[in-house]
C-alpha positions as CSV (number, residue, x, y, z in Angstrom):
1,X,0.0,0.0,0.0
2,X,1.2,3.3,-1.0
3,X,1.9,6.5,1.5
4,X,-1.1,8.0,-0.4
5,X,-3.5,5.5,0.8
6,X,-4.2,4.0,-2.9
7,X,-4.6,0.3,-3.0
8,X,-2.3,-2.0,-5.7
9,X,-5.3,-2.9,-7.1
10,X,-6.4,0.6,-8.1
11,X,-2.6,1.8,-9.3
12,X,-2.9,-1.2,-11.7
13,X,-6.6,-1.3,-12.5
14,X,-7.2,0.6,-16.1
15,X,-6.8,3.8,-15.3
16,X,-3.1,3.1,-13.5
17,X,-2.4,0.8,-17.2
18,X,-3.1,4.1,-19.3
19,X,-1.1,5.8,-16.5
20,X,2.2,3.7,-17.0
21,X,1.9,3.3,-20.8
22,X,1.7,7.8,-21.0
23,X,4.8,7.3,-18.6
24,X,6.7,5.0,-21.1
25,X,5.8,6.7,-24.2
26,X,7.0,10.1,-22.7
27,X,10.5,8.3,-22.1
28,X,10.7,6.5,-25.3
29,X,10.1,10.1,-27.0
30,X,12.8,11.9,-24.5
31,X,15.1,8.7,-25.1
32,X,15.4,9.0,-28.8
33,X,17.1,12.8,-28.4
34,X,19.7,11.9,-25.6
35,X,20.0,10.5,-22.7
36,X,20.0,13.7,-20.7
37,X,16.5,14.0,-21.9
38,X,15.8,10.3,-20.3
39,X,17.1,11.2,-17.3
40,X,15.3,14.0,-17.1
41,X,12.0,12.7,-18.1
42,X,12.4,10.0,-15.5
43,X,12.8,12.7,-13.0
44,X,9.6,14.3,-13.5
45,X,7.6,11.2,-14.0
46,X,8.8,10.3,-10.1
47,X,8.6,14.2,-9.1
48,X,12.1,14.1,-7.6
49,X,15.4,13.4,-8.9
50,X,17.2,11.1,-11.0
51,X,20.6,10.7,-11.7
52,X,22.6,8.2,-13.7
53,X,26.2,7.3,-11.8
54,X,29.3,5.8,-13.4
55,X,31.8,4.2,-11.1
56,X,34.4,5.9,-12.7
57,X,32.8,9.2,-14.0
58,X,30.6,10.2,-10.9
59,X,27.4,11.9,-12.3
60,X,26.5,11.2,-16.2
61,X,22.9,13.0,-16.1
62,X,22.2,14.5,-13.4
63,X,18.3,16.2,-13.0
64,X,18.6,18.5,-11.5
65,X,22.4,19.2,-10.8
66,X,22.2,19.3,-7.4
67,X,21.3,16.3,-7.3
68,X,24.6,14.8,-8.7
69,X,26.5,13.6,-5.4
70,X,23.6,12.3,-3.7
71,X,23.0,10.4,-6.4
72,X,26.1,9.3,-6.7
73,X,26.5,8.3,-3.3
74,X,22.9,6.5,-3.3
75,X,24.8,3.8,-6.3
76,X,28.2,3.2,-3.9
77,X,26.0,2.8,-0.4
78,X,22.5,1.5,-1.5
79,X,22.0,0.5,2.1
80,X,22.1,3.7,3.2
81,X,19.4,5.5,0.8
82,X,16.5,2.5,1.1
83,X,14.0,5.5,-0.3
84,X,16.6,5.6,-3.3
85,X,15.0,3.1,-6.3
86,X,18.1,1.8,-7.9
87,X,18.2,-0.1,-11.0
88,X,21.8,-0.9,-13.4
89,X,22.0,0.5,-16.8
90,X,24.5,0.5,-19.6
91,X,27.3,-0.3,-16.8
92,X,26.4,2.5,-15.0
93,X,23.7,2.7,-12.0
94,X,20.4,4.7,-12.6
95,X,19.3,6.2,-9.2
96,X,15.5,7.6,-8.9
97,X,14.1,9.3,-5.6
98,X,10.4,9.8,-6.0
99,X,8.5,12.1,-4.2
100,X,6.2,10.8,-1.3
101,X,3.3,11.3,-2.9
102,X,4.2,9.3,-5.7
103,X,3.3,5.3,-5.8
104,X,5.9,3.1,-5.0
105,X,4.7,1.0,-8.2
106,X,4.8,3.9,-10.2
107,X,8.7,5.1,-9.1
108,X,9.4,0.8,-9.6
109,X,8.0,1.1,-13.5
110,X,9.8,4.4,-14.5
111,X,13.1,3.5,-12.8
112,X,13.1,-0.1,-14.9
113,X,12.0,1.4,-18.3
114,X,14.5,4.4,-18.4
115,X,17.4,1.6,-16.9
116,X,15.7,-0.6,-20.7
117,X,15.6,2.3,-22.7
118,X,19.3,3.1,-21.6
119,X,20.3,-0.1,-22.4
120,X,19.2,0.1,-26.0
121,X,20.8,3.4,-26.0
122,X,24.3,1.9,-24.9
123,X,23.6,-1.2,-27.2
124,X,23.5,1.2,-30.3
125,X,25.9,2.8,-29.6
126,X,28.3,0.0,-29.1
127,X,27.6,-1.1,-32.9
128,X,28.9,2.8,-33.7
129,X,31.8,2.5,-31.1
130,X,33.9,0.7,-33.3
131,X,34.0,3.2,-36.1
132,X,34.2,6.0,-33.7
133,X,37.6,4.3,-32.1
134,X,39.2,3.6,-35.4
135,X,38.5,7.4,-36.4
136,X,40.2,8.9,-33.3
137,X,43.1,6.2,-33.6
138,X,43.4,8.0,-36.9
139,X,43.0,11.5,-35.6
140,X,45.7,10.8,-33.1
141,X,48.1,9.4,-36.3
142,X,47.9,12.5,-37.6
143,X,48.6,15.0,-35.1
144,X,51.6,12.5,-34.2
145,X,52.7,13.3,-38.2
146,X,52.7,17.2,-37.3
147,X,49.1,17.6,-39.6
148,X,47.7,19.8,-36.9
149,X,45.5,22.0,-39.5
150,X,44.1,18.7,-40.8
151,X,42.9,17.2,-37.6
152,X,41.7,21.4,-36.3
153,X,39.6,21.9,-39.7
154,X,38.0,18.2,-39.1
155,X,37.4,18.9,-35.7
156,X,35.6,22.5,-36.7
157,X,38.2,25.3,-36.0
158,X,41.0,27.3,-35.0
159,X,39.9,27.3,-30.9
160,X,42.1,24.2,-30.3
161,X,45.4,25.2,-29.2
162,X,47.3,22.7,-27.0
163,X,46.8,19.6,-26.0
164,X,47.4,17.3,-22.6
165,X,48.3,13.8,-23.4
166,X,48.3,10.4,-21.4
167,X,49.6,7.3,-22.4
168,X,48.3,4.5,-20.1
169,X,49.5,0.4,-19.9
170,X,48.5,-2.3,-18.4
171,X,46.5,-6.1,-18.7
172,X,43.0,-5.0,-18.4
173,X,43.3,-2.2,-21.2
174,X,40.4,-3.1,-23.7
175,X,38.1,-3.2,-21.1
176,X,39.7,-0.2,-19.5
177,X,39.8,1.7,-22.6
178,X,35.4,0.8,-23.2
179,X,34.8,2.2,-19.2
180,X,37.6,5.6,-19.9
181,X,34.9,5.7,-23.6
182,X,31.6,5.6,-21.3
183,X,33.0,7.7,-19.1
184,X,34.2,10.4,-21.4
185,X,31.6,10.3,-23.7
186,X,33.7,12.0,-26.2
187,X,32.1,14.0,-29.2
188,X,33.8,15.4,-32.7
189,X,31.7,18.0,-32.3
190,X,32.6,21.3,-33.9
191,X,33.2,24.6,-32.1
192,X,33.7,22.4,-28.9
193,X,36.0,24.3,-25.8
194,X,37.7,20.6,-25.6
195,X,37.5,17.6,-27.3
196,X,39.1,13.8,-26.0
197,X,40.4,12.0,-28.4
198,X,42.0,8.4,-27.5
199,X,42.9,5.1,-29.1
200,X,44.8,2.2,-28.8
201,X,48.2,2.2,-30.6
202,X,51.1,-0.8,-29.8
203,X,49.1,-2.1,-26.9
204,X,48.6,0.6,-25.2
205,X,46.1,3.9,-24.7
206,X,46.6,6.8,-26.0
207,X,44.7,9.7,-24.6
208,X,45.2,13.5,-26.1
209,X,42.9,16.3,-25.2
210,X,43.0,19.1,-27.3
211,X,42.0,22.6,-25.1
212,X,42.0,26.0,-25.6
213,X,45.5,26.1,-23.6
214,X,43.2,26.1,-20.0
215,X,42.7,22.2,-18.9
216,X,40.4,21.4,-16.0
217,X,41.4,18.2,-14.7
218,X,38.6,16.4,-15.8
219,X,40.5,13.7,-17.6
220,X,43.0,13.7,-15.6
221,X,40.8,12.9,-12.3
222,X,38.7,10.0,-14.5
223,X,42.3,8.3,-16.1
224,X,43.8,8.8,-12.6
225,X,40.5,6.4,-11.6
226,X,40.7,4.4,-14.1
227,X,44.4,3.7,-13.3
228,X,43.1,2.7,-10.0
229,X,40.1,0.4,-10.8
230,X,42.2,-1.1,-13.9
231,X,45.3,-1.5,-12.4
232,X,47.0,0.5,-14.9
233,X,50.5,2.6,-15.1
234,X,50.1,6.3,-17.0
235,X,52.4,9.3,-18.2
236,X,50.8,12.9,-18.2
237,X,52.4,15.3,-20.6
238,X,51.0,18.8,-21.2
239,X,49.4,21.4,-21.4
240,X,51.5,22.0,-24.8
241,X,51.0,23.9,-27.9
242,X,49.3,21.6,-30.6
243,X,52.2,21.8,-33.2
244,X,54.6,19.9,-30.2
245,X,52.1,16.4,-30.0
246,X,55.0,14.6,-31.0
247,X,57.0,16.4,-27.6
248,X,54.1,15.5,-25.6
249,X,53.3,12.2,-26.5
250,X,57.1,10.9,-26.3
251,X,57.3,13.0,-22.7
252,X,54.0,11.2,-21.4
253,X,55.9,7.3,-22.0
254,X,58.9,8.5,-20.3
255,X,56.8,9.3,-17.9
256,X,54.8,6.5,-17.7
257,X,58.2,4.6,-16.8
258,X,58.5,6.2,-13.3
259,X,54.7,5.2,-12.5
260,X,54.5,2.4,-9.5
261,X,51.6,1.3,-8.1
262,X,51.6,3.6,-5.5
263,X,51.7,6.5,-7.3
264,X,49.8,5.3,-11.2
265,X,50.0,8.6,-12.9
266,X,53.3,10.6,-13.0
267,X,53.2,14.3,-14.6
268,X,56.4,14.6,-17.3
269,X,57.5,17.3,-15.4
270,X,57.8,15.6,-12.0
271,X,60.1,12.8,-13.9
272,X,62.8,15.7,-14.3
273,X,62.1,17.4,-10.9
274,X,65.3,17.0,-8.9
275,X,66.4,17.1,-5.8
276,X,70.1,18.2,-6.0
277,X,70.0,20.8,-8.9
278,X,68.0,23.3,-6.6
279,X,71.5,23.4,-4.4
280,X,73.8,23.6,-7.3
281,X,75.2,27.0,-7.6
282,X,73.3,28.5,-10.6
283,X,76.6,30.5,-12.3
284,X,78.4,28.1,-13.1
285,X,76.1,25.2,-13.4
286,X,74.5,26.7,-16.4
287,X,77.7,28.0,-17.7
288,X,79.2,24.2,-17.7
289,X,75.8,22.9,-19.0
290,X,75.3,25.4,-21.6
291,X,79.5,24.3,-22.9
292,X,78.4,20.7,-22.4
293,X,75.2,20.9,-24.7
294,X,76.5,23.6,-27.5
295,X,77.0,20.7,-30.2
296,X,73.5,19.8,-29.6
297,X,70.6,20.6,-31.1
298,X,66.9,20.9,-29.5
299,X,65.8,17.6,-30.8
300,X,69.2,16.0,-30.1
301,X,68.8,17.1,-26.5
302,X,64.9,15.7,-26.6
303,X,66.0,12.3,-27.2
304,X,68.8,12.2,-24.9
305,X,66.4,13.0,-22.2
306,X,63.7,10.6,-23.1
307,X,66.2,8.1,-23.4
308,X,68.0,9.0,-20.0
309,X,64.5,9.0,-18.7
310,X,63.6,5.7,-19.8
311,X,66.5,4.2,-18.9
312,X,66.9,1.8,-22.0
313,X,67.1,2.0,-25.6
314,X,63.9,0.0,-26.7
315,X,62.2,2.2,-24.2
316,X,62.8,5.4,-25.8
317,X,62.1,4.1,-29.2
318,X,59.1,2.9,-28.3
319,X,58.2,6.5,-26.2
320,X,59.6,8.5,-29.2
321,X,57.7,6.1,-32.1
322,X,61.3,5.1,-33.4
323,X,63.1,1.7,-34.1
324,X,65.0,0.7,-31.5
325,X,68.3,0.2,-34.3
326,X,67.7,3.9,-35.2
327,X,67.9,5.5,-32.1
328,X,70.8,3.1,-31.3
329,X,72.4,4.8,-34.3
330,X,71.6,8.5,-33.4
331,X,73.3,7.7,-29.6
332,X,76.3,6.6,-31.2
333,X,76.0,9.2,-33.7
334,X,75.8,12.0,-30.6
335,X,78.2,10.0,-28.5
336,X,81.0,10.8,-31.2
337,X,79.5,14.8,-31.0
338,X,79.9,15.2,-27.7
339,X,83.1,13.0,-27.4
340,X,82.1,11.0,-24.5
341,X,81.2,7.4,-23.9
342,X,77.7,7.4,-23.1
343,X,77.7,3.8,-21.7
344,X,79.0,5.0,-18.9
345,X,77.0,5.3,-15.9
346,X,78.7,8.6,-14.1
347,X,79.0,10.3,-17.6
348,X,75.0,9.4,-18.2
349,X,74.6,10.9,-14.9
350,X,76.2,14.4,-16.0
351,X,74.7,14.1,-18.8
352,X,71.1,13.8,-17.2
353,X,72.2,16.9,-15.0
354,X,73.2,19.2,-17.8
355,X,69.6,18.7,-19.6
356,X,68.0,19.6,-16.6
357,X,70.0,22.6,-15.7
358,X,68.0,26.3,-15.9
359,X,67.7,28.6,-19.0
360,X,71.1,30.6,-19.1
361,X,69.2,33.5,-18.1
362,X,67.7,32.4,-15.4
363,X,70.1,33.6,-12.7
364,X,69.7,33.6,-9.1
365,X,68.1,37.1,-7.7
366,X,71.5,38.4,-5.9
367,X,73.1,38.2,-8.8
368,X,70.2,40.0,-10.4
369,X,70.4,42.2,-7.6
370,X,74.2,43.3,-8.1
371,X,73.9,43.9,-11.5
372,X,70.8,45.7,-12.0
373,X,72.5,49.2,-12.5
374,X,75.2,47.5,-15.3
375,X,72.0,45.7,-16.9
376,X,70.3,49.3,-16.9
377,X,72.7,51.0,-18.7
378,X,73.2,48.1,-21.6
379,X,69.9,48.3,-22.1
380,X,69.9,51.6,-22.6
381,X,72.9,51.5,-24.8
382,X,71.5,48.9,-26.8
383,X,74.3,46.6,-26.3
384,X,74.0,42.9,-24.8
385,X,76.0,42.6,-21.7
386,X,79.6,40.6,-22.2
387,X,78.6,37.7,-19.4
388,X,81.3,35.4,-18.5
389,X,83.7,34.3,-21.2
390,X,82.7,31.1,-22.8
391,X,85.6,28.0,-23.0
392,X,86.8,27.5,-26.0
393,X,86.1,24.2,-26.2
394,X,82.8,22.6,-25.2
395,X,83.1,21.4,-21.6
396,X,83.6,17.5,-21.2
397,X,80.9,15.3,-19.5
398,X,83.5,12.6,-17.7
399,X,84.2,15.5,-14.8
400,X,82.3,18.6,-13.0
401,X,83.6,21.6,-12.4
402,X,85.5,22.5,-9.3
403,X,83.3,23.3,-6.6
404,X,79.8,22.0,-8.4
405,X,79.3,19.2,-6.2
406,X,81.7,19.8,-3.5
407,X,79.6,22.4,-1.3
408,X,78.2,21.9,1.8
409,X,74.6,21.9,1.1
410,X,75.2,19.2,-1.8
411,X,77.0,16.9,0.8
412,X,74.0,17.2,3.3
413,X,72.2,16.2,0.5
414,X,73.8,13.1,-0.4
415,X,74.5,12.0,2.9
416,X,71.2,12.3,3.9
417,X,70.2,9.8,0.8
418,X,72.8,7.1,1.0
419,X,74.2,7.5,4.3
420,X,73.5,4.8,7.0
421,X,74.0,1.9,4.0
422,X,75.7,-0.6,5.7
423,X,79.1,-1.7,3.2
424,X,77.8,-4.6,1.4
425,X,74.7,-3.1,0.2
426,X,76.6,0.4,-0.5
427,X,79.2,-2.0,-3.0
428,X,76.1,-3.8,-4.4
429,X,74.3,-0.7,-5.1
430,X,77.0,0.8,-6.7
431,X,77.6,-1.7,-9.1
432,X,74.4,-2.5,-10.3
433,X,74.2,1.3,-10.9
434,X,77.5,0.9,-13.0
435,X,75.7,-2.0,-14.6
436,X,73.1,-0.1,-15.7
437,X,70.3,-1.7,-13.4
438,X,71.6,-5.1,-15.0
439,X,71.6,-7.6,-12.4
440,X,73.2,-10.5,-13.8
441,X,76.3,-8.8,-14.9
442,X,76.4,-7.1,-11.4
443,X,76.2,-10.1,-9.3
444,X,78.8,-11.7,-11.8
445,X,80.9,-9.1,-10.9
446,X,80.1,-9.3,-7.0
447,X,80.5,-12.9,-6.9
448,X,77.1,-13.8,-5.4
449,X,74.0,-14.9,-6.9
450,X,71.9,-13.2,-8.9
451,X,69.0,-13.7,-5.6
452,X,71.2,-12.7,-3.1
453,X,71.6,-8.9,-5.1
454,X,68.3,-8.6,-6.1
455,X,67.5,-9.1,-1.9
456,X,69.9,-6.6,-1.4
457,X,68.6,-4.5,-3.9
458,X,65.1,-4.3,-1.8
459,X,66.6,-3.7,1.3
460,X,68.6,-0.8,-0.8
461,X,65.4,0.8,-2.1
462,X,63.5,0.3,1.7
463,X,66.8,1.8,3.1
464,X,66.3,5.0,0.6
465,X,63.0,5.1,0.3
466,X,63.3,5.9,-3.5
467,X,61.9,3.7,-6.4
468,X,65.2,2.5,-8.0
469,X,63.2,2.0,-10.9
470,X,63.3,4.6,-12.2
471,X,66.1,5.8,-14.0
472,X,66.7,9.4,-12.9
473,X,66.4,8.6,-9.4
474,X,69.2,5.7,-10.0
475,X,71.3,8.9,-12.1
476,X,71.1,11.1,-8.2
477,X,72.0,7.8,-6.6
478,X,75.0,7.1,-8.3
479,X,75.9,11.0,-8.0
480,X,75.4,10.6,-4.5
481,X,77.1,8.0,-4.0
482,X,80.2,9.2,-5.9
483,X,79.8,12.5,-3.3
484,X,80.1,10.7,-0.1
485,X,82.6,7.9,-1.2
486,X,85.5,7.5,1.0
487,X,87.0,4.4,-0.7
488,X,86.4,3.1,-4.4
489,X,83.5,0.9,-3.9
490,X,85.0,-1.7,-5.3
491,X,83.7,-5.4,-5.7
492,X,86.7,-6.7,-4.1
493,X,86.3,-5.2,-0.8
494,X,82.9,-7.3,-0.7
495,X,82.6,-7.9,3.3
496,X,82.6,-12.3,3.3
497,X,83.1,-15.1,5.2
498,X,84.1,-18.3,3.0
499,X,82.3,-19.1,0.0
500,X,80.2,-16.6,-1.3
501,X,78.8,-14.5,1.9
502,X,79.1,-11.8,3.4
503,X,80.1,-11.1,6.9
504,X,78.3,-7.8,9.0
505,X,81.0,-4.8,9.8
């Protein structure tokens, strides 16, 4: 028995039959213009609210707004909204709250014909998500080949300026890529402030979102679920101008490299972010990385980062859409340029400090601060000032300058990462980082078995409480290491007793 005192009999006698069928030709009409429409249809049928909730996007419809969390909360905790009629629906969970005055029957009938007619809706377009798919794989093939002003003009304008991209990995992708596509709901439609393009391209998701230059989060809050739900690893690269896709999408799988579990979506920018270059003494640092770099060229000094941020060859052909045997060729190539052997772990670890060493101009503010009158009156003069007199020779990567690394703040520094290591895992560490991260040849070279380093490995990384994973954290570590050495490190002073142990100093 209804709250209104009507009996079940009389809500389905004749008159509550022509009742139900009005109600279900009203949502069949709002259904065939969108599912907005539905929802909001169902939502005055029941005289409340009704909103349609996505595990990973929150709120699909929503009538009215308001309504959005509640509604979303009512599909994660059903126990706690019993008043809440709840029915699933295209993967997704429709939520209705009638008003009192409404029939129970009646609220039952609406909720389950919108959560049918939203099943046909998902159904159809399924058959057209296929098509869809393939066009935006294409789409993103082309703004990877530089044709920006195709891909605008077919998208309906000039307003698309930059774009974000993430390029996500993991088992579940085809189903995660099917939820990110519900979720998004993305639309070619012209004149749009943002459009979300993704596909799948060498087994693995490509996202780009192409903005106005302003980006809201939005994808980046529903990937950064997915991620979650799906288990996935993602690289975040952006906001950048449309013209640099290639940049971006080569900066989003370097960054995808330094994503754990614990952390599923890394920004490209926080995979360069480091800890000791703040305490380097600006003057000469840029001075010695702008001599180091001077044979290079900008997109010579791209793939040297995404390959020192990858940490392997295959890697950074695969991030930067190359063969591996090409950019083989073009390290060798640049190895000969800048006359250093790039194998080498301590030059590869200058070398990764030199890239990410500030603009020349960027100076610190005392020095801006002693100079202002001098700067003054070149500028007025209309000369550029003289600055400090540039080596004749381009700086070599196999030492630092005096003084770069040997400062007080930069030995606080490395002490406070890699002191406390007891001697056996200090000599392990440091030559697996010589090694490359290889752990056969390292334990070869240590003597013990390829188990015993990888343990000690683990009780490195605990010890640091970095993710030696990733390959610019292993670059400070070796530097580090190098900083606080007092002997060489050396395999041969292995702490043992007999056979291939170690002994506790």
């Amino acid at each position: 028995m209804s709250s209104t005192g009507t009996t079940d009999h009389e809500a389905t006698g004749p008159r509550g039959a022509r009742h139900e069928r009005d109600a279900a030709d009203r949502l069949l009409r709002a259904a065939t213009r969108s599912g907005a429409h539905l929802i909001a249809e169902a939502a005055s049928l029941v005289q409340g609210w009704a909103v349609l909730a996505d595990p990973i996007a929150g709120a699909v419809y929503s009538t009215p707004a308001a309504a959005a969390a509640d509604g979303v909360h009512a599909a994660a905790a059903p126990r706690e909204h019993p008043h809440c009629t709840q029915r699933p629906a295209a993967g997704a969970v429709l939520v209705l709250a009638a008003a009192p005055t409404v029939p129970p029957g009646h609220a039952c009938h609406v909720a389950t014909t919108t959560a049918a007619l939203l099943e046909v809706r998902g159904q159809r377009a399924a058959e057209l998500r296929g098509e869809q798919m393939r066009l935006h794989t294409t789409l993103i093939r082309l703004l990877l080949a530089g044709h920006t002003a195709a891909v605008t003009e077919t998208l309906g304008g000039n307003r698309l300026t930059h774009v974000t991209v993430y390029r996500l990995s993991g088992v579940d992708l085809p189903t995660a890529h099917e939820v990110l596509w519900r979720a998004v709901r993305p639309s070619l439609a012209p004149y749009a402030d943002a459009v979300t393009l993704m596909g799948r391209r060498d087994g693995e998701l490509v996202v780009a979102e192409l903005h106005r230059g302003g980006d809201d989060g939005r994808i980046l809050r529903l990937v950064s679920r997915l991620s979650e739900r799906h288990h996935l690893l993602a690289g975040m690269a952006g906001p950048l101008p449309l013209a640099e896709m290639p940049t971006a999408h080569s900066d989003a799988a370097a960054a995808r490299h330094s994503a754990t579990p614990d952390r599923r979506v890394v920004p490209s920018d926080s995979v360069g972010a480091s800890r000791l270059t703040p305490l380097l003494p600006t003057a000469p640092y840029t001075r010695w990385a702008e001599s180091v770099l001077r044979p290079l060229s900008p997109a010579h000094q791209h793939l040297l980062l995404v390959w020192l941020r990858t940490g392997s060859k295959p890697r950074a052909a695969a991030a930067l859409g190359l063969s591996a045997g090409t950019v083989r060729a073009r390290i060798r190539d640049l190895s000969r340029l800048l006359g250093a052997d790039l194998e080498d772990a301590t030059v590869r670890a200058h070398l990764l400090l030199a890239l990410r060493a500030p603009a020349p101009g960027d100076d610190s503010d005392s020095d801006s601060d002693s100079d202002s009158d001098s700067n003054s009156n070149r500028s007025r003069s209309g000369s550029s000032p003289p600055g400090p007199p540039r080596p004749p020779f381009p700086a070599r990567l196999e030492s630092l300058p005096d003084g770069l690394l040997d400062t007080e703040a930069v030995r606080t520094w490395a002490v406070g990462l890699v002191g406390g290591l007891e001697p056996h895992l200090r000599i392990a560490l440091a030559c697996w980082l010589r090694h490359h991260a290889r752990t056969a040849p390292a334990a070869a070279e240590l003597h013990v078995h390829r188990t015993t380093l990888a343990g000690w490995l683990t009780q490195c990384a605990e010890h640091l409480a970095r993710n030696l994973a990733d390959a610019t954290v292993r670059a400070e570590i070796h530097l580090a290491l190098k900083a606080t050495r007092n002997g060489p490190d050396d395999p041969a002073a292995l702490p043992r007793r007999g056979g291939r142990t170690y002994r506790r100093l």
